[in-house]
C-alpha positions as CSV (number, residue, x, y, z in Angstrom):
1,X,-9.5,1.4,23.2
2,X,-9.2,3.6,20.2
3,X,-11.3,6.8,20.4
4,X,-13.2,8.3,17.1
5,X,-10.4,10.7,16.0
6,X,-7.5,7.8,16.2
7,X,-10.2,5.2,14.6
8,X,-11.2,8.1,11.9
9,X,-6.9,8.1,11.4
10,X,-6.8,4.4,11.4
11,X,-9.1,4.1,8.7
12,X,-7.7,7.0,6.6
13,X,-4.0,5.5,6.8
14,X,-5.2,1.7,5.6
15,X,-7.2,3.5,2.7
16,X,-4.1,5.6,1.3
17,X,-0.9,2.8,2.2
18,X,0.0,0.3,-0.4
19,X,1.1,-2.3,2.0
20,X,3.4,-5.3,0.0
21,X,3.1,-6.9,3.5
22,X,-1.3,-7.1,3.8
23,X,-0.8,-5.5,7.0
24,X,0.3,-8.0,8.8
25,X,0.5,-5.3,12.0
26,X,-2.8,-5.0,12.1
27,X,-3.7,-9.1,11.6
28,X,-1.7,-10.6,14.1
29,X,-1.0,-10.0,17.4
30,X,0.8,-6.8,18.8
31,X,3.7,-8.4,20.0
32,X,4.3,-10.1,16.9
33,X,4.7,-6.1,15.1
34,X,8.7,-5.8,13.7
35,X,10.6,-4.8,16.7
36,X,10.8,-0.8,16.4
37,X,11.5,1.8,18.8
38,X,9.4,5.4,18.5
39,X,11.4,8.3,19.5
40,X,9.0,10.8,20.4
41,X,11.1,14.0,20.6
42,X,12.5,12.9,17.0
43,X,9.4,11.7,15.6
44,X,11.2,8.9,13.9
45,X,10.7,5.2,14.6
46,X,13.9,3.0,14.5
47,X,13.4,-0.3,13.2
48,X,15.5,-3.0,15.3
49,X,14.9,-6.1,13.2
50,X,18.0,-8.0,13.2
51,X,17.5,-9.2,9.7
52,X,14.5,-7.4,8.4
53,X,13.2,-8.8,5.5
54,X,13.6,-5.9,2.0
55,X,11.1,-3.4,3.0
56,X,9.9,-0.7,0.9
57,X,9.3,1.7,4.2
58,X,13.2,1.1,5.8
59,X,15.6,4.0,5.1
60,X,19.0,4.1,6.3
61,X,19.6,7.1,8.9
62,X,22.9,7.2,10.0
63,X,24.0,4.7,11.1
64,X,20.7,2.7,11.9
65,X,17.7,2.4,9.6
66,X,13.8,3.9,10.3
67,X,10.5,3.5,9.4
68,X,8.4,5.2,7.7
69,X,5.3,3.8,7.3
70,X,2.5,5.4,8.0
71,X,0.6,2.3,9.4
72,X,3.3,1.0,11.8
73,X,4.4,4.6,12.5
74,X,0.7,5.3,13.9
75,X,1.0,2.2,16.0
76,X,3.6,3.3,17.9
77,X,2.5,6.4,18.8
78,X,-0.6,5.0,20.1
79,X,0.6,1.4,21.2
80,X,1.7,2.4,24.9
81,X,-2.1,3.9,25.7
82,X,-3.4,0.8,24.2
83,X,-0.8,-1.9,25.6
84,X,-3.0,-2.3,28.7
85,X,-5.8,-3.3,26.8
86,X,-6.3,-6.7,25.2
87,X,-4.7,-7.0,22.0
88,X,-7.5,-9.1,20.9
89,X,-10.0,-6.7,21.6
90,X,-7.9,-4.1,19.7
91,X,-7.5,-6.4,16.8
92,X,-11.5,-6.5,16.8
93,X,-11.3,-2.7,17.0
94,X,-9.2,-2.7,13.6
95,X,-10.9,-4.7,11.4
């Protein structure tokens, strides 16, 4: 589960993001996130939505497009520690 420091970040992050979206990342399940691949030795995530609806945080980068929210950004940094946890327990975490 989330520890104090990545709770303390979690907290700071939905205070500061204007989210068009609610922050439906954080409402529904995990799985249901927009598909996105983190690139750790970049420090960029690639979104990989097929037909990603407008989105203030998409950029183009070459010849792909990224994210850069901060939100959804933090999620995939963290999301492989947490994957073995249950989602529902992490979703209680976030609220």
């Amino acid at each position: 589960m989330m520890n104090a420091e990545e709770r303390r970040q979690f907290e700071t992050l939905r205070e500061q993001v204007a989210c068009d979206k609610h922050f439906t990342c954080i409402q529904s399940p995990l799985g249901d996130l927009c598909k996105g691949t983190y690139h750790v030795d970049l420090d960029i995530l690639e979104c990989l939505e097929k037909s990603p609806i407008p989105c203030k945080f998409a950029r183009p980068f070459g010849c792909t497009t990224v994210c850069i929210c901060p939100m959804r950004k933090f999620i995939a940094q963290n999301l492989d520690k947490w994957a073995a946890e249950s989602t529902a327990a992490l979703r209680e975490a976030l609220k």
